[in-house]
C-alpha positions in Angstrom: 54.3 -227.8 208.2 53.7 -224.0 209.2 50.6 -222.3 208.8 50.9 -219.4 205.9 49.5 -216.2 207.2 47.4 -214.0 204.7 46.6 -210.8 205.0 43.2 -209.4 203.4 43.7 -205.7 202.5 40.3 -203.7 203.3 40.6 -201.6 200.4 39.9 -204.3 197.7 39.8 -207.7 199.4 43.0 -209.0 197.7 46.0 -210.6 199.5 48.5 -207.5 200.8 51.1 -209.9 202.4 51.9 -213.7 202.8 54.2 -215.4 205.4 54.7 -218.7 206.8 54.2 -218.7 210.7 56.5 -219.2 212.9 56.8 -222.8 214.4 57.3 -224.1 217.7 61.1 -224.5 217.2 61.0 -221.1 216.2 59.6 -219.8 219.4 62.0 -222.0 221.4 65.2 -220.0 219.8 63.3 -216.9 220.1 62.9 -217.1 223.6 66.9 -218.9 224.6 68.0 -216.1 222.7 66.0 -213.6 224.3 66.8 -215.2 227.5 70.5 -214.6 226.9 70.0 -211.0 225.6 68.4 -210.0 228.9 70.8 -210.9 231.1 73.1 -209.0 229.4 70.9 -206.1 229.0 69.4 -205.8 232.4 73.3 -205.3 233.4 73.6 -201.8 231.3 72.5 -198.2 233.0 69.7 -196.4 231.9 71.3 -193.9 230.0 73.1 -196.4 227.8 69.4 -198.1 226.8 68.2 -194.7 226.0 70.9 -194.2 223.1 69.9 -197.5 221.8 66.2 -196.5 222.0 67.2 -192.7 220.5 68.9 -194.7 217.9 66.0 -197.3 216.8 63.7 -193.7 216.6 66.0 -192.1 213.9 65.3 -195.1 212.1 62.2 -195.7 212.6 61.3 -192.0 210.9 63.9 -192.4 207.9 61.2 -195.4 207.3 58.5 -193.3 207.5 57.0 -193.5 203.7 57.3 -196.7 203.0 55.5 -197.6 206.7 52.8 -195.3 206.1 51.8 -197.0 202.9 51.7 -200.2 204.7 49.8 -199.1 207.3 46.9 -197.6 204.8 47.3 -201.3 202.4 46.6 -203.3 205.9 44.0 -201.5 207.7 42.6 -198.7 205.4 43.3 -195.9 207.2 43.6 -192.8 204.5 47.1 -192.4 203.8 46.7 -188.6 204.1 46.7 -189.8 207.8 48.9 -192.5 208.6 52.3 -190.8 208.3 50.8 -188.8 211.7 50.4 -192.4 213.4 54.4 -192.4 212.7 55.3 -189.0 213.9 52.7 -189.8 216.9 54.8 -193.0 217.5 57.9 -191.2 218.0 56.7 -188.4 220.5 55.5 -191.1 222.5 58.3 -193.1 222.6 60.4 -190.0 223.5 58.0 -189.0 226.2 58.5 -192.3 228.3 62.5 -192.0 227.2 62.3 -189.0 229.3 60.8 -190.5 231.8 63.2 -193.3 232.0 65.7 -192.1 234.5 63.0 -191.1 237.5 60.8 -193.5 236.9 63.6 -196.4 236.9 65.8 -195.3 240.0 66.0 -196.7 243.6 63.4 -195.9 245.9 65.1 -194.6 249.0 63.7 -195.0 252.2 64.0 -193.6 255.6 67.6 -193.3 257.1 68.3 -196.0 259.6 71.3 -196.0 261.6 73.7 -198.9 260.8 71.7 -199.7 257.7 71.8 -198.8 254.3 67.9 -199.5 252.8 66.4 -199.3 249.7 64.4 -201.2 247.0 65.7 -201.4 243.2 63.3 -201.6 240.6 64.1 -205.5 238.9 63.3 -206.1 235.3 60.6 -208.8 234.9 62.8 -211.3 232.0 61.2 -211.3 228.9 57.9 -209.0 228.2 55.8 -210.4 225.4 53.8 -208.1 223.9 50.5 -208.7 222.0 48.8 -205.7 221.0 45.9 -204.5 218.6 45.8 -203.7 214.6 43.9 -200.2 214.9 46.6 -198.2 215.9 49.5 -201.1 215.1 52.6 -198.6 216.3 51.1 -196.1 219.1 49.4 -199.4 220.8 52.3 -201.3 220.8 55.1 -198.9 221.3 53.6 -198.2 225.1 55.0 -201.8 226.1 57.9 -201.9 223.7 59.9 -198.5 225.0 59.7 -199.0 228.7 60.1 -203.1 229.0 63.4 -202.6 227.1 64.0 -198.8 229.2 63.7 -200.9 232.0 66.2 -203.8 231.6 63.8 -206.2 229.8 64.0 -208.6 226.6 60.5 -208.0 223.7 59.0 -210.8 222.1 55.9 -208.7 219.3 53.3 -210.8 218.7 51.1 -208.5 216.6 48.2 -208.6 215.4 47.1 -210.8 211.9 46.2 -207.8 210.2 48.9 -206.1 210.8 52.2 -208.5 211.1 54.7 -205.7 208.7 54.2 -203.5 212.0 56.6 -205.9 213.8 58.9 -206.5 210.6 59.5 -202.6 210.7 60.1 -202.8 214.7 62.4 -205.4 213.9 64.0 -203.4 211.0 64.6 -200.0 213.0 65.8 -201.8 215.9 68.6 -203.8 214.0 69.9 -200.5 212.1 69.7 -199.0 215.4 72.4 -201.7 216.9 70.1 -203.2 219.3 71.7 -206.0 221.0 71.0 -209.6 219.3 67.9 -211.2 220.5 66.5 -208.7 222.9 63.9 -207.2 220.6 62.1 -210.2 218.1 58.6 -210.8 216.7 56.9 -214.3 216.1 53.9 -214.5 213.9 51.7 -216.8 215.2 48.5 -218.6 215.7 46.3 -218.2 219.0 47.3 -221.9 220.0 50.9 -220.8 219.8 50.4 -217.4 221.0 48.9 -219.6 224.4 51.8 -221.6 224.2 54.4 -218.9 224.9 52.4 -217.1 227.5 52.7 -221.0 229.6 56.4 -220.5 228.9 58.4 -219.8 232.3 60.5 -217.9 230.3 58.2 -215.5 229.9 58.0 -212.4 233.1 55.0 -210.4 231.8 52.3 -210.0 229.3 50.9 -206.9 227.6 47.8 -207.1 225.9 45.5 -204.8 223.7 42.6 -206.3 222.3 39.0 -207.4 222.6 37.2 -208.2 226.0 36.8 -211.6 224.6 40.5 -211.9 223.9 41.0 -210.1 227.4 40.0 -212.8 229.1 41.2 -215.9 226.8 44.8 -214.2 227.8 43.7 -214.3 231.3 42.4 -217.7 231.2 45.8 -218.5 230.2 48.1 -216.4 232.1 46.6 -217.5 235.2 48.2 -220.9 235.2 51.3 -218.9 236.4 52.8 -215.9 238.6 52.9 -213.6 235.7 51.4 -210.2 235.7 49.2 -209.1 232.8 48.5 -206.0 231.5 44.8 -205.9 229.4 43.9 -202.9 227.7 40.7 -203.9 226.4 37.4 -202.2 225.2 35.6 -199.0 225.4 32.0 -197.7 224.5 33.5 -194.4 225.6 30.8 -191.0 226.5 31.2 -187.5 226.4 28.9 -185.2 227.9 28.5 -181.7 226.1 26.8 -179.1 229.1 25.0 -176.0 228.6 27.9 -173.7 229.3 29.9 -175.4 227.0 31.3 -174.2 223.7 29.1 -175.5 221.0 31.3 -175.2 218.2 34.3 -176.4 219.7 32.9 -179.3 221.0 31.3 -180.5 217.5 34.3 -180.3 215.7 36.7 -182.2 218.5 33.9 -184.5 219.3 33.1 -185.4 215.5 36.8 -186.3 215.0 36.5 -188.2 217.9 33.9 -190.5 216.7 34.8 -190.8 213.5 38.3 -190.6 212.8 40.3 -194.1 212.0 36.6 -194.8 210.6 35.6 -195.1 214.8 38.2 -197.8 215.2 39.5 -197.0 218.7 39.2 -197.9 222.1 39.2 -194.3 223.4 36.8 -193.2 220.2 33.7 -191.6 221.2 30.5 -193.6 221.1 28.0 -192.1 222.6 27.5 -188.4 223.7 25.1 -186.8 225.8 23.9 -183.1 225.2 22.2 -180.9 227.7 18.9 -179.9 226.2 19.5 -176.1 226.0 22.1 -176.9 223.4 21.4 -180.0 222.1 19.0 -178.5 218.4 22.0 -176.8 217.7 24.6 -178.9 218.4 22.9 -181.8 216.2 22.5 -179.8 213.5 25.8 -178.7 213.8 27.5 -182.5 214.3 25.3 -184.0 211.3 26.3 -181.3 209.2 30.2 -181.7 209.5 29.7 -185.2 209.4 28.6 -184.8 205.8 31.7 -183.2 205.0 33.7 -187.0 205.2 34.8 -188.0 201.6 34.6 -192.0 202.2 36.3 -193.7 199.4 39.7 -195.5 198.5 42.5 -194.7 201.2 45.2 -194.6 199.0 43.7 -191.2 197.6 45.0 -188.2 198.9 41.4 -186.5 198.8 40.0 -189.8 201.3 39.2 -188.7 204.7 37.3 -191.7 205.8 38.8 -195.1 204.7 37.1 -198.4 204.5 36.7 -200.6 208.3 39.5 -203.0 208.7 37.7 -206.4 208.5 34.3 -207.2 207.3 32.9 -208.6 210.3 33.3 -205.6 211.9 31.4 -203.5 209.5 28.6 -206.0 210.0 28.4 -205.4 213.8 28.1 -201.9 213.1 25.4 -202.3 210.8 23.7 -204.7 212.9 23.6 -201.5 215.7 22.3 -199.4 213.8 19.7 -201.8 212.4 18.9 -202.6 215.6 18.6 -199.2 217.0 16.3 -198.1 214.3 14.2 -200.9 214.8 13.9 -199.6 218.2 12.9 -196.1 217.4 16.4 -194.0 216.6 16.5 -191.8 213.8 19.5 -192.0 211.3 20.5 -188.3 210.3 23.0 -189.3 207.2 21.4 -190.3 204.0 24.0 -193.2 203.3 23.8 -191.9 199.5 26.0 -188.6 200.0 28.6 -191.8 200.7 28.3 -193.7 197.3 31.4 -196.0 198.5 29.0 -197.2 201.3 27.3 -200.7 200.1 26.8 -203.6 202.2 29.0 -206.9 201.6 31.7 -204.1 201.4 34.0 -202.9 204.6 32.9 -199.2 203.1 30.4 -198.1 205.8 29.0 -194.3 205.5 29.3 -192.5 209.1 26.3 -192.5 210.9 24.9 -190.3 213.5 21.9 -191.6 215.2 19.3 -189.8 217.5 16.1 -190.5 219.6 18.7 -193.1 221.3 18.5 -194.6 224.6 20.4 -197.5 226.6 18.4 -200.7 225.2 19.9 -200.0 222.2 23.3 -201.8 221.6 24.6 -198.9 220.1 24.4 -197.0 223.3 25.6 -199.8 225.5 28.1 -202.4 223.4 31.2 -201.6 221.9 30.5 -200.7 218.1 34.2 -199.7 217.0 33.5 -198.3 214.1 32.1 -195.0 212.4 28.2 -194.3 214.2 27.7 -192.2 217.1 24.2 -192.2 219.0 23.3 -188.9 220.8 21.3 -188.4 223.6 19.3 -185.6 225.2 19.6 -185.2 229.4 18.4 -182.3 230.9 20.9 -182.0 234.0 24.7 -183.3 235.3 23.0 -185.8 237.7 21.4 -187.5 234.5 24.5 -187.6 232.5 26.2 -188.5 235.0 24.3 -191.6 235.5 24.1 -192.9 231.8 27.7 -192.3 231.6 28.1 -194.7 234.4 25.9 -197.4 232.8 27.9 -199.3 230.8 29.9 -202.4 231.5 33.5 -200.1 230.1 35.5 -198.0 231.7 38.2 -196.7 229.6 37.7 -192.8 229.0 34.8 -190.3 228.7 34.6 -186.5 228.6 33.0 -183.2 229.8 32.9 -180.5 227.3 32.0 -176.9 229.7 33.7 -173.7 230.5 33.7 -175.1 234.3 37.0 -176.7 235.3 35.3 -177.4 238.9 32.0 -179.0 238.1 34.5 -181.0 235.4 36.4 -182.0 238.3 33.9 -183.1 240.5 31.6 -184.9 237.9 34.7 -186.3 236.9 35.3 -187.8 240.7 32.0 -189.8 240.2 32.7 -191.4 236.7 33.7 -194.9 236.4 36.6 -194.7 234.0 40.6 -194.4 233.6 40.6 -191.2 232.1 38.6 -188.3 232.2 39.3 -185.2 229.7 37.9 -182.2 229.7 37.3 -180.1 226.3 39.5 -183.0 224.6 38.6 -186.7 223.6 40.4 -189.7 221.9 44.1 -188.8 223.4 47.1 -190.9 224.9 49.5 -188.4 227.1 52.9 -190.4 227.8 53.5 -188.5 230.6 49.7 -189.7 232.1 48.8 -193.1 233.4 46.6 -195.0 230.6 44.8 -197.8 232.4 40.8 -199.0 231.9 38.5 -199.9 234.6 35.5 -202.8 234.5 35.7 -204.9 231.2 38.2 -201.9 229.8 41.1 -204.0 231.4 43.4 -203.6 234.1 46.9 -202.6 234.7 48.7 -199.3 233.6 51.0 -198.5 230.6 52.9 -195.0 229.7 53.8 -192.6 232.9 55.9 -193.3 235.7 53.2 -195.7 236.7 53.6 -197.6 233.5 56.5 -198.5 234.6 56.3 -200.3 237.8 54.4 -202.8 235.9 57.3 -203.8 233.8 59.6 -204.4 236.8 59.7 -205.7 240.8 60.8 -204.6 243.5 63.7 -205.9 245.3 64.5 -205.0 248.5 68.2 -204.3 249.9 68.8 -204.6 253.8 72.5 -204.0 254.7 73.7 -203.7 258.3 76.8 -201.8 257.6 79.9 -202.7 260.6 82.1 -199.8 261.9 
């Protein structure tokens, strides 16, 4: 008998969406046919999987109501925003479809004499792709585009809060012609999930998710040959320095923390202000902070929706217990948020000061809507609590210098460093996290040497 899968809908707690899980013997077809697809697929040029892939887009956006409303019924997110998480889905996948043909041709080598040499860039098989609910499309669309752009089958396994994501993959990718069996999703449990990863069937695994869930993948993955891709957590910095612009920065760096109610790996959760700016740019960040209207996401006026699943609006309760405890002041009165009650996912924004690093809000992932700021009084000292933390996804400078940004930058421990921008995936820029943010690359031309192999050809040519 299959499991039935249920998900809870943030915004009131009642059952969104029902399914039975799929089985064993379903995973078995899904992978023969997926099998079969691929060796059929891997035999077409590039240009012919990029009309496919053009195709599914068209598709995709005719969709784009009814999978906005999904999106906000699943994980909250106010629906004045999630039609952008389609649009954003789109010019990412059309970034790496540009890509496709540079990034996917033979390397040529060195001309020998009596030799023709050069090494082809081999499709892995099947790519099985298991990313995260907070951004359901954008996440999983960076392994999805270029495994099939570069001659691969996709099995989705997506996340339990968000399985209509895959459904409308699925959907798109049918009305777009895409061959039988070389795009599929599976709903299933994390027993079965481990099952398919053991599969030999199976050339590659992407994964975006929690560290914890980082390394139970791992754990799993490393019983074979397989590469893994983990794109895991964040507790993401940004420094704001005297020269910077004030202004500017408070208004990027408060969307930053707070938009998807702080549900992002690249969000930022913690900031460090030099103290010749830091009066005004507190007052400045708790003020706009008050301008959030928290409340149901299906209203058009809603800018902050509720967190996605309770436990998670615990944790960041629990921080922010914790850090007061410990001394930080909380500069939002949680009444201007009447939503905000405990029990509930609704959890007012918080900004906290007087902060420092023994506070788990300045050191563990919170991934949701507080942000602790921090006084330093020169580069060398931001510089070193940026470094203290056990993530490494992004961070940011926020200055009028592009040089000092550059060489700070060249000292911090992370796999993206922005400068006057936060919270932003460029396709055409390697994403890729460094200590317990993951490992591995998606998106650029990088991205896509880890969804093939190289093969080498060595021909002696006779005259």
């Amino acid at each position: 008998m299959s499991q039935i899968l249920k998900v809870i809908s943030p915004i009131d707690g009642s059952i969104y969406y029902e399914s039975n899980m799929h089985t064993q013997k379903d995973i078995d077809t899904a992978l023969a046919s997926a099998t079969n697809a691929q060796n059929e697929w891997k035999k077409r040029s590039i240009s012919e999987r990029k009309e496919y892939l053009n195709k599914f887009l068209e598709a995709f956006e005719s969709n784009k109501e009814k999978i906005s409303k999904e999106l906000t019924q699943q994980m909250g997110r106010p629906i004045s925003y999630s039609p952008f998480e389609v649009s954003g889905t789109i010019e990412r996948a059309r970034g790496m479809i540009d890509l496709a043909e540079t990034s996917l041709t033979d390397v040529l080598v060195e001309e020998k004499e009596g030799f023709n040499r050069y090494i082809k860039r081999v499709p892995l098989g099947i790519v099985f792709v298991v990313p995260a609910w907070n951004y359901p499309f954008l996440i999983a669309v960076n392994s999805i585009i270029p495994a099939l752009l570069a001659g691969n089958a996709v099995i989705l396994r997506h996340s339990a809060q968000t399985p209509l994501v895959a459904e409308r993959f699925a959907e798109a990718f049918e009305k777009a012609g895409l061959p039988e069996g070389l795009f599929q999703y599976l709903h299933l449990s994390h027993a079965d999930t481990a099952n398919v990863i053991k599969d030999q069937r199976i050339g590659f695994v992407a994964f975006t998710g929690s560290v914890k869930g980082g390394y139970e993948i791992q754990k799993v993955a490393a019983q074979r040959f397989i590469g893994v891709g983990l794109e895991l957590g964040g507790k993401d910095p940004a420094y704001v320095r005297a020269d910077a612009d004030v202004n500017f920065a408070i208004e990027n760096l408060v969307d930053g923390a707070f938009f998807n109610s702080g549900q992002s790996c690249c969000g930022i959760e913690r900031i460090y202000v030099h103290e010749s700016v830091y009066d005004q740019f507190v007052e400045g960040f708790v003020e706009l902070t008050k301008k959030y209207k928290l409340g149901n996401p299906l209203d058009a006026e809603t800018t902050m929706g509720p967190v996605a699943k309770r436990s998670g609006a615990d944790l960041v309760r629990q921080h922010i217990e914790q850090a007061i405890s410990k001394g930080a002041r909380a500069m939002i009165d949680e009444s201007l948020f009447p939503m905000s009650k405990k029990d509930t996912n609704y959890l007012a924004p918080q900004v906290l000061i007087d902060v420092d690093h023994s506070m788990d809000v300045m050191y563990e992932e919170s991934f949701g809507p507080v942000v602790g700021i921090m006084k330093v009084s020169n580069d060398e000292e931001a510089l070193k609590l940026m470094n203290d933390s056990p993530y490494g996804l992004t961070a940011s400078i926020w200055t009028e210098d592009e040089n000092e940004a550059i060489k700070i930058g060249d000292n911090v421990n992370t796999g993206t460093w922005f400068m006057n921008r936060c919270d932003y995936l460029d396709p055409q820029l390697a994403w890729v996290g460094v200590k317990d943010s993951g490992r591995g690359c998606s998106l650029s031309k990088v991205g896509f040497e880890h969804l093939t192999r190289p093969k080498s050809y060595h021909l002696k040519v006779k005259h």
